[in-house]
C-alpha positions in Angstrom: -13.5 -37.4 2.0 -10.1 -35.4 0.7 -7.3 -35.0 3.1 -8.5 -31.8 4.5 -11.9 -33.0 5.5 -9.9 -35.7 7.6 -8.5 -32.4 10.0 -10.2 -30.0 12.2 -8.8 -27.3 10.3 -7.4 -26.4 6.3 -3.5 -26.5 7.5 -2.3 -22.5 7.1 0.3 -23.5 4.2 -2.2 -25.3 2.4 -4.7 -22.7 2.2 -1.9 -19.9 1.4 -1.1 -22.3 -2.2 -4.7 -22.2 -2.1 -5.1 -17.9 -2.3 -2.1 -18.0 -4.4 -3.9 -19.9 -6.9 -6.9 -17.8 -6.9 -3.8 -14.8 -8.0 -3.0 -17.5 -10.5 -6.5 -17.7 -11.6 -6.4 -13.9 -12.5 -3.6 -14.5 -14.9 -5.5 -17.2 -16.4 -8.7 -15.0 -16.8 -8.8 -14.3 -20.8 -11.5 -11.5 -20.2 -8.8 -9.5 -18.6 -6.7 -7.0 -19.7 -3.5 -8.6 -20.9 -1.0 -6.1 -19.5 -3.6 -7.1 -16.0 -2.6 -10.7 -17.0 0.7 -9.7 -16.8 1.0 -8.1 -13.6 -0.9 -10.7 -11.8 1.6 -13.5 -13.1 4.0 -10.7 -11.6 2.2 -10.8 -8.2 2.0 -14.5 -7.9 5.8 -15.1 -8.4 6.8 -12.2 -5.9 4.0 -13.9 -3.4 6.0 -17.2 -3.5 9.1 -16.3 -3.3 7.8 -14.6 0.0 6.2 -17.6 0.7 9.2 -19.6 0.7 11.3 -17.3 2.3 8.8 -17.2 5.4 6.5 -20.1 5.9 8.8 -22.8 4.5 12.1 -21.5 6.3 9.5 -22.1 9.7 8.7 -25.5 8.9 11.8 -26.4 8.5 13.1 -24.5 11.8 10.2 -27.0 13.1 11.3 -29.8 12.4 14.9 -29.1 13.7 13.1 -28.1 16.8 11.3 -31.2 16.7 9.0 -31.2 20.0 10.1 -28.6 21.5 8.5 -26.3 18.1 5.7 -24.4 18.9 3.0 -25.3 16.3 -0.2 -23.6 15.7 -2.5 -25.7 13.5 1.1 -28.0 12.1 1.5 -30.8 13.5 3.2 -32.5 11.5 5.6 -30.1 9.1 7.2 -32.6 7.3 3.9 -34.0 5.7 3.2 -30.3 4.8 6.3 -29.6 3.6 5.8 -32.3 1.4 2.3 -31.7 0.5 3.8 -28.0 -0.2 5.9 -29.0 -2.8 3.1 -31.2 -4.8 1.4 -28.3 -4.9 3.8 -25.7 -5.7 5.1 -27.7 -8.6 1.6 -28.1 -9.8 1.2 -24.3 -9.5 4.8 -24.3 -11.5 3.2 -25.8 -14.5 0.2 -23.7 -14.8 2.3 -20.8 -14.6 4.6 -21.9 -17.7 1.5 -22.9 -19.3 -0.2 -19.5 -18.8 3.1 -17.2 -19.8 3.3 -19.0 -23.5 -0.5 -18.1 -23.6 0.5 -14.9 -22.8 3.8 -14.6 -24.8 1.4 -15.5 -28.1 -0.7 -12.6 -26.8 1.5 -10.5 -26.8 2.8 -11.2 -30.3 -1.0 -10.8 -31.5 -0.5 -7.2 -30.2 2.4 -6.9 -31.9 4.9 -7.1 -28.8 7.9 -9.1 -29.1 10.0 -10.2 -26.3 13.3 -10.5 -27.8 16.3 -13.1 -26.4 19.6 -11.8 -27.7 19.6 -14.4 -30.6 16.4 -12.5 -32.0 18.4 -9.0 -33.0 18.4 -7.8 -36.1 21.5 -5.9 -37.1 20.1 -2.5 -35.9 19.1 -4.0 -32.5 22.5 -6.2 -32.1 24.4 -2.5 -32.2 22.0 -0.8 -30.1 22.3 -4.1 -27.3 25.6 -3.8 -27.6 26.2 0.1 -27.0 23.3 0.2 -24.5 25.4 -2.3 -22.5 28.7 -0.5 -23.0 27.1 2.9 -21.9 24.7 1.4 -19.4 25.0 -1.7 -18.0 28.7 -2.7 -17.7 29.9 -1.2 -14.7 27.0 -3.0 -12.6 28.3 -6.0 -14.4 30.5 -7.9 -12.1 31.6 -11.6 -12.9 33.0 -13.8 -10.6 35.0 -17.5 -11.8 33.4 -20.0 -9.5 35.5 -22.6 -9.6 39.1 -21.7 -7.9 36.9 -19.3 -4.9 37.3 -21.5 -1.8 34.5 -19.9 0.1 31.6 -20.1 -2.6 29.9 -16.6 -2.2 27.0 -16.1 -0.5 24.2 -15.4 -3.2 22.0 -12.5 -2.9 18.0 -13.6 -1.8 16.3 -11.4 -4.0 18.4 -11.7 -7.1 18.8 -13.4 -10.0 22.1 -14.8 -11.5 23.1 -15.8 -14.7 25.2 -19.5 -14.5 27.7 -19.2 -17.6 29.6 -22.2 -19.0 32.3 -21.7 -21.3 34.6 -23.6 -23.8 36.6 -23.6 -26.7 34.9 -24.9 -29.5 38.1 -26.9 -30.8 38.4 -28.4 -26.9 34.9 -29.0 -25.2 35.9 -31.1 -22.6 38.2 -27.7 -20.6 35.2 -25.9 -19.2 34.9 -23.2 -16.5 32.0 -21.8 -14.6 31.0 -18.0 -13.6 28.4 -16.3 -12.6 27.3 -12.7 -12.9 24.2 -11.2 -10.4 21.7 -9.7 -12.5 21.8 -6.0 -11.7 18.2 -5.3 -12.3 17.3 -3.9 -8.7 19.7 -0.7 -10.2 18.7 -0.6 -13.9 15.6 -2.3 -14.1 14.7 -5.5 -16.2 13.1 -4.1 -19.7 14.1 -2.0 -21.8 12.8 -1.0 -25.2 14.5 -1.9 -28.4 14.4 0.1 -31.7 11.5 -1.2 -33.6 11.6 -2.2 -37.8 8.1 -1.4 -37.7 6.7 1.5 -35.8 3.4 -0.8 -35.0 5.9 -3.1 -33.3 7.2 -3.3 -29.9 10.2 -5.2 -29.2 11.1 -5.8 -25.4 14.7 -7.0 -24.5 15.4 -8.7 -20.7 18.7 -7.3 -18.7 19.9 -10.7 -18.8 19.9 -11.3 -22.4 21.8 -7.7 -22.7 24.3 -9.5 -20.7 24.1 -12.5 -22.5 24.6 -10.7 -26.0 27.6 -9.4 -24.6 29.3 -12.3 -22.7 32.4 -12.4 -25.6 33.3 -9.1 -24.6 32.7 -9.7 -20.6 35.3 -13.1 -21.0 37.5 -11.5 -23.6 40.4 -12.3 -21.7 40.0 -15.5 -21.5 40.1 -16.4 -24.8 37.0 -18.7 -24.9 34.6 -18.5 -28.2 31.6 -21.2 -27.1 29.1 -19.6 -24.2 26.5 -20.9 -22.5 24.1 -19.4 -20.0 21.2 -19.8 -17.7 19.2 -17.9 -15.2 18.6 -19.2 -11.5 17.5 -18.1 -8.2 17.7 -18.9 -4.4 15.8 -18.1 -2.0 17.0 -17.8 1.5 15.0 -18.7 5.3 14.1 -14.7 6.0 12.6 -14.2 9.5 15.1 -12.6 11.8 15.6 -14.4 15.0 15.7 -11.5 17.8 16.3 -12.8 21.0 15.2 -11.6 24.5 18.6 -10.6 25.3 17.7 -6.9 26.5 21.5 -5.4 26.6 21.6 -5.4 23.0 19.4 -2.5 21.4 16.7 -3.3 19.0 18.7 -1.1 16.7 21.7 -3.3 16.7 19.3 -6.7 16.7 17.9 -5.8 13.4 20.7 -4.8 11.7 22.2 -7.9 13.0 19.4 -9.8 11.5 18.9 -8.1 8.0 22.6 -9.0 7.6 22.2 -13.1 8.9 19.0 -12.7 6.3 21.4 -12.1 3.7 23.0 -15.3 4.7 19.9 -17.7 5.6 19.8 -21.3 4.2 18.5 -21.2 1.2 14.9 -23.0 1.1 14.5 -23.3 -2.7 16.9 -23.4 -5.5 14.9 -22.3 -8.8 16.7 -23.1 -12.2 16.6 -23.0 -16.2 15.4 -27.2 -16.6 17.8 -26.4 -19.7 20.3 -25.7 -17.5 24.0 -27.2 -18.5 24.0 -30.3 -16.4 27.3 -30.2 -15.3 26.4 -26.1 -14.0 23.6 -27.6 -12.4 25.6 -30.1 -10.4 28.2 -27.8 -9.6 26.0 -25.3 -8.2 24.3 -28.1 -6.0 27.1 -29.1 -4.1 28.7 -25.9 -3.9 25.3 -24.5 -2.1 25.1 -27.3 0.1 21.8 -28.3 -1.2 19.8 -31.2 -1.2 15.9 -32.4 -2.5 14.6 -31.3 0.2 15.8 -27.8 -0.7 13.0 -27.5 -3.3 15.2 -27.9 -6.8 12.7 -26.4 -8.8 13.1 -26.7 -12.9 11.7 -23.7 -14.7 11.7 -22.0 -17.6 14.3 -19.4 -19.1 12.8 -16.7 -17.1 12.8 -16.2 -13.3 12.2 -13.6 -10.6 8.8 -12.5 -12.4 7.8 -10.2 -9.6 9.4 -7.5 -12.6 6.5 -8.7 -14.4 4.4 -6.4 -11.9 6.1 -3.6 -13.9 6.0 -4.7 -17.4 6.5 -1.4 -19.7 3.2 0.1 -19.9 3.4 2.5 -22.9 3.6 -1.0 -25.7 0.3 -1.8 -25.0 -2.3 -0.8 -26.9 -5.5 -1.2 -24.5 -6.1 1.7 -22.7 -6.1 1.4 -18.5 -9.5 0.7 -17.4 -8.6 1.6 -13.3 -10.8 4.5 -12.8 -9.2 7.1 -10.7 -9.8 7.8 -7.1 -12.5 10.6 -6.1 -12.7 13.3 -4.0 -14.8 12.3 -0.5 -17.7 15.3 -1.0 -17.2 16.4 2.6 -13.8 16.8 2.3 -13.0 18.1 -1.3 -13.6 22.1 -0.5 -13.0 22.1 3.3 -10.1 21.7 5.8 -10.7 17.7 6.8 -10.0 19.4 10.4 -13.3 21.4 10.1 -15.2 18.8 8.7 -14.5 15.9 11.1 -15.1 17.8 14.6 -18.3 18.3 13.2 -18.9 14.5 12.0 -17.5 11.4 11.4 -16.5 10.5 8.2 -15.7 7.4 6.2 -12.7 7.2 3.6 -13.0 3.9 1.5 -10.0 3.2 -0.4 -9.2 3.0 -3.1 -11.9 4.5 -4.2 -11.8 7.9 -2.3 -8.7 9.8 -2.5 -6.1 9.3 0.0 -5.4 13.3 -0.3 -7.4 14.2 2.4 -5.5 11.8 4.8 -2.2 13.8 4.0 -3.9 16.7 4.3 -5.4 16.2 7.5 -1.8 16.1 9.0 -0.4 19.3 6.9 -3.7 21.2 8.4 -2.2 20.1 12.1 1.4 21.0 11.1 0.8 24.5 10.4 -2.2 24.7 12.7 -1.2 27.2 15.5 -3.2 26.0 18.1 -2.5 21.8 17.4 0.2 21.2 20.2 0.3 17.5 19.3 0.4 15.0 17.0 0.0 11.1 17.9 0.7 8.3 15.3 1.7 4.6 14.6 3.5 4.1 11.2 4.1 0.4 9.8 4.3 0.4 5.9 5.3 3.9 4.6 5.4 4.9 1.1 8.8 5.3 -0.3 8.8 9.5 -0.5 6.4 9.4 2.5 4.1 12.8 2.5 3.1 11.5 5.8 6.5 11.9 7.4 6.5 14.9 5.5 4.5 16.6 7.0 5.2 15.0 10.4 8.6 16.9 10.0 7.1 20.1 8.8 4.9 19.4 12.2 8.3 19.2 13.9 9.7 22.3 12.8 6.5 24.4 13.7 7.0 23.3 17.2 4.7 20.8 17.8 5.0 17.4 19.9 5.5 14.8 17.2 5.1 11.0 18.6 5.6 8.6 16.3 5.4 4.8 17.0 7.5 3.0 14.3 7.5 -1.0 13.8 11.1 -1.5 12.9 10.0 -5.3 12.6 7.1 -5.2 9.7 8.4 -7.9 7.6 10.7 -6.7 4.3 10.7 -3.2 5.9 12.9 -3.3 8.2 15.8 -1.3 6.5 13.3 1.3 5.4 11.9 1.9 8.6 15.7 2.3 10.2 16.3 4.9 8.0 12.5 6.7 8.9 13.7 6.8 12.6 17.3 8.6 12.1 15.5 10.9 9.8 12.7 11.5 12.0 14.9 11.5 15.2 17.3 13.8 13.6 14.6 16.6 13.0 13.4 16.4 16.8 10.0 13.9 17.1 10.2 11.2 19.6 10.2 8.1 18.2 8.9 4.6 19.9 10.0 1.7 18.2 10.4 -1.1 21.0 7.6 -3.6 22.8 9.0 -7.2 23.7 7.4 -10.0 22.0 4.9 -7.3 20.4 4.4 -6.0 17.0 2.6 -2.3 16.8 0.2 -2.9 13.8 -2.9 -1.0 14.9 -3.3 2.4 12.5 -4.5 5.3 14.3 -3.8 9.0 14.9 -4.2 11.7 17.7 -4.3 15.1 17.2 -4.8 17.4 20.6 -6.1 20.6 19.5 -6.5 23.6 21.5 -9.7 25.6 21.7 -11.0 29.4 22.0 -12.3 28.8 25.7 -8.6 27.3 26.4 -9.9 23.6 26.5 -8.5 20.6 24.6 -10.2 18.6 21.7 -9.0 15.3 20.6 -10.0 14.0 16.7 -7.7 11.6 14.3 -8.4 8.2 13.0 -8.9 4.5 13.0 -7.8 2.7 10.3 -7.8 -0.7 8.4 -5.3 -0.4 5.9 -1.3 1.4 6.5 -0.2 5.2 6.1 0.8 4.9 2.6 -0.4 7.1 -0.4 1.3 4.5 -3.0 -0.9 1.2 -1.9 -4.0 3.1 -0.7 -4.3 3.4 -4.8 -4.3 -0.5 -5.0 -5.8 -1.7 -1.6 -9.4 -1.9 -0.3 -9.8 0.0 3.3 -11.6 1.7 5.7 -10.7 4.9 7.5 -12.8 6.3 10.4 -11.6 10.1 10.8 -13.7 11.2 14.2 -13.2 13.6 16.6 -15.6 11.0 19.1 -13.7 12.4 22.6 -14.9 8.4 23.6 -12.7 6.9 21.2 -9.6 9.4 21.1 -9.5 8.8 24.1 -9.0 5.2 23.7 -6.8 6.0 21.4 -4.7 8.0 23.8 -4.9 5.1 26.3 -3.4 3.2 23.4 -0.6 5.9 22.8 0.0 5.7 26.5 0.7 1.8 26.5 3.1 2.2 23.3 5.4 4.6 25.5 4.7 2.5 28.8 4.8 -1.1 27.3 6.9 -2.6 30.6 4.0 -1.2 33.1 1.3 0.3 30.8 -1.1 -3.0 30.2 -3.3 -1.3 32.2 -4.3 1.3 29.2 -5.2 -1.1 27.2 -7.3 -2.6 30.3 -9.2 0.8 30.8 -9.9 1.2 26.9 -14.1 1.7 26.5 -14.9 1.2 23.1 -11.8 0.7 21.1 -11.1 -3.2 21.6 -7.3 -3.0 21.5 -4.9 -6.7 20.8 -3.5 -8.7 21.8 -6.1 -10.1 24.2 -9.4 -8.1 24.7 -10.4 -8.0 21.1 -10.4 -12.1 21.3 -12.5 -11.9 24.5 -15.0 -9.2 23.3 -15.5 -11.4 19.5 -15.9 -14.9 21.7 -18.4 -12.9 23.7 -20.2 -11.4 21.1 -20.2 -14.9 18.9 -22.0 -16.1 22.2 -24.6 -13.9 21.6 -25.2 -14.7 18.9 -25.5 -18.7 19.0 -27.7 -17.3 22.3 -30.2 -15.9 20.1 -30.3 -19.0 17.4 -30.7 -21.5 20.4 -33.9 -19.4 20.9 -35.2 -19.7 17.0 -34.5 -15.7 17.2 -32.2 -14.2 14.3 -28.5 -14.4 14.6 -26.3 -13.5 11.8 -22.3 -12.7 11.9 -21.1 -11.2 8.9 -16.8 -11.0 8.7 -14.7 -9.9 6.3 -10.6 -10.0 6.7 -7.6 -10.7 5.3 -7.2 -14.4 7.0 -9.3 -16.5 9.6 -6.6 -19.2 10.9 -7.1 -18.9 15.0 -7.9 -22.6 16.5 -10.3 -20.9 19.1 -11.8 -18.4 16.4 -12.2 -21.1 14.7 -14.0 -23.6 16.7 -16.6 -20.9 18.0 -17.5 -19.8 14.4 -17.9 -24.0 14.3 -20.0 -24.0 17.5 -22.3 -21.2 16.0 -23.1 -22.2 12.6 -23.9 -25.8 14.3 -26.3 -23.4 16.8 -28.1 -21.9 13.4 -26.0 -18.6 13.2 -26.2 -17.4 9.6 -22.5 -17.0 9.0 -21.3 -15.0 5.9 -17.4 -14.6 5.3 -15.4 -13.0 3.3 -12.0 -14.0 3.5 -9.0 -13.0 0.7 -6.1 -15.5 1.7 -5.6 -18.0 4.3 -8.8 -19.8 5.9 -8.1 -22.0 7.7 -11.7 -23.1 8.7 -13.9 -26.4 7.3 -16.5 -24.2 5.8 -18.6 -27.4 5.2 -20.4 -29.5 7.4 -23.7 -31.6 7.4 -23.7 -30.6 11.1 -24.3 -26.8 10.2 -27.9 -25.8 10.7 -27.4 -23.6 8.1 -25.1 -23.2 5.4 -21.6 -21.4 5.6 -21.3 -18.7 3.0 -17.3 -18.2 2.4 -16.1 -16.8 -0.6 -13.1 -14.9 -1.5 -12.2 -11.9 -4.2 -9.3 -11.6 -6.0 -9.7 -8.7 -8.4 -7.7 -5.8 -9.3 -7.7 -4.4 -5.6 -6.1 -6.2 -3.2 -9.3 -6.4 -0.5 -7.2 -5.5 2.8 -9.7 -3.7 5.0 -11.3 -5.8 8.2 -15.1 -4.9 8.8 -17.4 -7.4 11.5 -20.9 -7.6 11.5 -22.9 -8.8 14.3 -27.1 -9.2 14.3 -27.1 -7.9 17.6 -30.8 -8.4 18.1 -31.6 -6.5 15.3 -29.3 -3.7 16.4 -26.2 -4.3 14.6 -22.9 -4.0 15.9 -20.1 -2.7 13.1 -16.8 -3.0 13.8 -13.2 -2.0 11.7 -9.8 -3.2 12.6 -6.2 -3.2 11.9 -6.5 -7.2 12.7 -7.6 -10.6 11.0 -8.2 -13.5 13.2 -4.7 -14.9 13.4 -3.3 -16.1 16.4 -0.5 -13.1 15.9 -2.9 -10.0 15.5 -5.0 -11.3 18.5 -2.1 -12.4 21.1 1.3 -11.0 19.6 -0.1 -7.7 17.8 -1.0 -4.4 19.3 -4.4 -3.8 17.3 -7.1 -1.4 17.1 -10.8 -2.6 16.5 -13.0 0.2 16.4 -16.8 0.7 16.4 -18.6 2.4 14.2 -22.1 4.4 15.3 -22.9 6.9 12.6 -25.7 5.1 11.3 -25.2 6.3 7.4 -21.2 4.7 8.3 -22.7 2.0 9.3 -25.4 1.7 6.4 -22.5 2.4 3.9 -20.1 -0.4 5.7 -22.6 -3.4 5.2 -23.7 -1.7 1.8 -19.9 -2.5 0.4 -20.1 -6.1 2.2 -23.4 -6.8 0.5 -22.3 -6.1 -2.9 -19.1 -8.1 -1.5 -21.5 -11.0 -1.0 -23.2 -10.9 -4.2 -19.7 -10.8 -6.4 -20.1 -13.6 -9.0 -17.9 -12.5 -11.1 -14.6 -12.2 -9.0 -15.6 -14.2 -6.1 -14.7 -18.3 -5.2 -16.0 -20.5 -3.1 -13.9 -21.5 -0.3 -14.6 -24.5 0.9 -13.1 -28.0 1.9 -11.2 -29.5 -1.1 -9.6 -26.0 -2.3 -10.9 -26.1 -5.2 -11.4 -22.5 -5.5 -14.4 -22.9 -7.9 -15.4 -18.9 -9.1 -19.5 -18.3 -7.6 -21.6 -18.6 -10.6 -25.0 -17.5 -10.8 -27.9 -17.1 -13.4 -28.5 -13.4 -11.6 -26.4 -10.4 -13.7 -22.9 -10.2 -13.3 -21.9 -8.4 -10.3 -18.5 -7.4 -10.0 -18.0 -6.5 -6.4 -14.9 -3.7 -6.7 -17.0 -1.9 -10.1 -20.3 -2.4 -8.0 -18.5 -0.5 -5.1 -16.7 2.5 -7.2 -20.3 3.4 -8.6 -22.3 2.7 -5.7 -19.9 5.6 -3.2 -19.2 8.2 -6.5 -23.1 7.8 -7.0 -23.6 8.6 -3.5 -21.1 11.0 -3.6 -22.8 12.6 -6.6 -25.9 12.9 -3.9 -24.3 14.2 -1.4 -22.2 16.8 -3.3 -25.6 17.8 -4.5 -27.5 17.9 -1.5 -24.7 18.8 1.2 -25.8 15.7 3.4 -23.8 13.1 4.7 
């Protein structure tokens, strides 16, 4: 029995290593591409240094708080903690191991990562005018040693530790340090080549490295040595209930004591000087149970994610987004108050979704526009056209989560701009998050009546990671469910007084509460109809399953003979395994070149399924601290398509592990063809497409 069989549930940490590994995996995979390799080493890095910043800073606030925490599924956050960092070194070493497979790699394709005691002549002059031209000003040393208040070291950064000496007098040494500027000039850049079949890559650091003499001149020293670190810093902003201050001001407040939270893990070159390393310890205030974590030269490989594209030789094998057929020569408007539609992302073009709010802005007779914002792109056409909306005269309401985690700053800006061109922004619900996607657009008619249509969707506003994430969009103009999506609207301007909306909803199931009630119910069902020896079957698919209650019904079904099918991309926390299951749990999870992001439920329903999309997985936070939408879906070729996608899902066998007790995250292997879930899908909808351009159907 391993140490997770001995809980009721996988502790939430534990399974995060666990999804983080399956990322790890990808960069392991020699059938992929190797700039793919590449980017997924990228992805893993820039997940754990989120990782740490988040979950670790909160079981260490835990354990300060001792009992007076509250724990959900931790009970005892030192043991994790500890557990943690088994794992994460662990991880550590597969990581090296996989970037010097990769670094021979990329010398077989003739890509050469060059450290600035690799330059040839040519190169050493080019280094050392690029740095002159390009990189000094953002070059700012600082001499450690004689600063009384040692400086507060930047989360997201990386800084090079530099020791220096005289080489006639070792023993007078003096420490510096100098941030990385790569956030303002990027990490790679190209080097003239000898050969023109050769690419050679040189890191920002090593510019700076090649360049120290000149950066110290004035101190006279002539021996240098240098080496790459990180912290990372507790990043959850504390906002307390105290209502006189303004949310505004809170955040700001926060992002700033962000800057300044304890640091939870201090990564480091192992061939760091010794007495740098020491130095650095005590002048950070650290300890072990900081997580002092040797590395490698490198660090901060989230830059990896952008590697330079145009070295490698392999051509990109991400086929491009298509056209939805309904939607490629017609105003989306048209279409949808006609018939529902279904965008799947990233295969369909997120085009239409931008153009369904430009349609509205110049639209005479649209009076308003409705919509909740969480993650926008960084040149949003969305708030685009939302201000083009404005200026034509029509009622913009925009609900705006200030507090969606890492975009706070962002968002602040997207509310003075929005503000400033006259929509009414709502940014504020105590103790609630606004993470629901949906739209309203009121629409007047020829007979001087009102029509509502808009959406419901699984995945955020944002035409950058709709290219890279799996979701669903419902656009409807179904008066039953815009109107629950005004109800919804109505509660996000009323929040004190307005529960009551949410109450009153009739087929959207909003969060925090009724969405849990309506599940348990419908799980009920369910192990109703296997109690009778009558088919029950519950097919889910989300982001993460961690809720203790969710939890321990899915438990009470499968023992009842419910057919349970998951498919679950990062934490699950559930035992998946149990002789006491009448029949086997089916849990896998993909980790492929999309990030699978969209929410879609299945229930038997007595052979008349119920479908279901949401904004929420089953996380205690989506279901009791969230405002969500969870939408039905009733178009019977929507619903048809929806399971379609979850079947191929199910039969991946390529892409897909097994999730059960031990995390062992062992890939699904069959003797059947290979199935690749995220191909499978891309030519299953542009073949349907093809059909229904061809036809004119739905």
């Amino acid at each position: 029995m391993t140490q997770h069989e001995k809980r009721k549930f996988i502790v939430r940490d534990l399974s995060w290593l666990s999804f983080n590994a399956r990322v790890l995996q990808e960069a392991a995979d020699t059938s992929e591409p190797l700039r793919e390799r590449i980017r997924f080493l990228g992805i893993f890095s820039n997940n754990m240094d989120e990782f740490f910043r988040v979950r670790v800073a909160t079981l260490r606030r835990m354990i300060q708080l001792g009992n007076k925490a509250k724990m959900h599924l931790e009970n005892n956050p030192q043991q994790i903690i500890d557990e943690i960092q088994m794992t994460v070194l662990n991880q550590q070493g597969e990581f090296n191991r996989i970037w010097e497979e990769l670094k021979l790699k990329l010398k077989e394709q003739k890509i050469y990562l060059r450290t600035e005691k690799e330059l040839n002549v040519e190169q050493q002059i080019f280094v050392r005018n690029h740095f002159e031209e390009e990189v000094s000003s953002d070059v700012i040393p600082l001499m450690i040693e004689n600063i009384r208040d040692f400086p507060t070291l930047r989360d997201k950064s990386i800084f090079l530790g530099v020791v220096m000496w005289r080489k006639e007098s070792a023993l007078k040494r003096r420490y510096a340090l100098i941030e990385i500027p790569s956030k303002a000039l990027g990490r790679f850049t190209i080097l003239p080549s000898p050969n023109p079949n050769e690419h050679h890559i040189i890191l920002l650091e090593d510019i700076i490295r090649a360049n120290l003499p000149e950066i110290f001149s004035y101190f006279g020293y002539n021996q240098y040595s240098s080496h790459i670190f990180k912290v990372t810093r507790d990043a959850e902003i504390d906002i307390d209930e105290d209502i006189s201050m303004d949310i505004i001001q809170k955040l700001e407040k926060g992002l700033k004591n962000r800057k300044k939270g304890q640091p939870v893990r201090f990564v480091y070159d192992r061939e760091m000087d010794p007495g740098l390393l020491e130095y650095l310890i005590r002048r950070l205030n650290l300890s072990k149970r900081d997580n002092l974590i040797p590395g490698g030269r490198i660090h901060n490989f989230k830059h990896f994610m952008d590697f330079p594209d145009q070295v490698f030789k392999e051509k990109k094998y991400r086929k491009k987004p298509f056209d939805h057929p309904l939607l490629s020569d017609n105003r989306v408007s048209d279409i949808i108050l006609k018939e529902d539609v279904m965008l799947n992302f990233p295969y369909h073009s997120f085009l239409p979704m931008i153009n369904l709010l430009r349609e509205a802005a110049f639209d005479p007779d649209v009076t308003t526009i409705k919509i909740t914002c969480y993650r926008l792109a960084k040149n949003s056409k969305v708030v685009n056209a939302l201000i083009n909306a404005v200026r034509n005269g029509k009622e913009v309401i925009v609900m705006l989560e200030l507090r969606a985690r890492f975009e706070e700053e962002a968002n602040i800006e997207w509310k003075s701009r929005l503000e400033d061109e006259g929509a009414k922004v709502l940014i504020e619900i105590p103790q609630l998050k606004v993470h629901s996607k949906i739209c309203l657009i009121k629409k007047r008619t020829k007979d001087n009546k009102f029509v509502m249509y808009g959406f419901v969707s699984t995945g955020n506003l944002n035409e950058k990671t709709a290219r890279v994430y799996g979701d669903h969009c419902l656009l409807t103009s179904n008066q039953k469910i815009m109107a629950d999506v005004n109800r919804i609207f109505n509660f996000l301007g009323n929040p004190n007084s307005g529960m009551h909306y949410l109450k009153d909803c009739k087929v959207i199931l909003p969060s925090p509460m009724f969405v849990k009630q309506e599940m348990l119910r419908l799980i009920d069902e369910e192990i109703k109809q296997a109690r009778k020896k009558k088919p029950a079957a519950i097919t889910l698919k989300m982001n993460s399953l961690s809720d203790e209650e969710m939890i321990l019904k899915l438990y009470e079904a499968a023992k009842a003979g419910v057919q349970l099918k998951l498919i679950i991309r990062g934490i699950f926390c559930m035992l998946s395994e149990n002789k006491k299951f009448l029949k086997p749990v089916k849990a896998i999870s993909i980790v492929d070149e999309y990030l699978e992001h969209a929410r879609v439920w299945v229930f038997h329903n007595r052979g008349k399924q119920k479908v279901y999309i949401s904004s929420a997985d089953w996380m205690t936070r989506n279901l009791e601290h969230r405002v969500e939408a969870t939408c039905p879906v009733w178009d019977n070729e929507l619903k048809k398509e929806l399971i379609d996608i979850l079947d191929i899902q199910l039969q991946d066998n390529v892409k897909a592990r097994v999730l059960d007790n031990g995390l062992n995250n062992e890939y699904v292997r069959t003797t059947k063809k290979k199935i690749r879930s995220q191909v499978e899908t891309y030519n299953y909808l542009y073949n349907k497409s093809k059909i229904q351009r061809e036809t004119g159907s739905n």
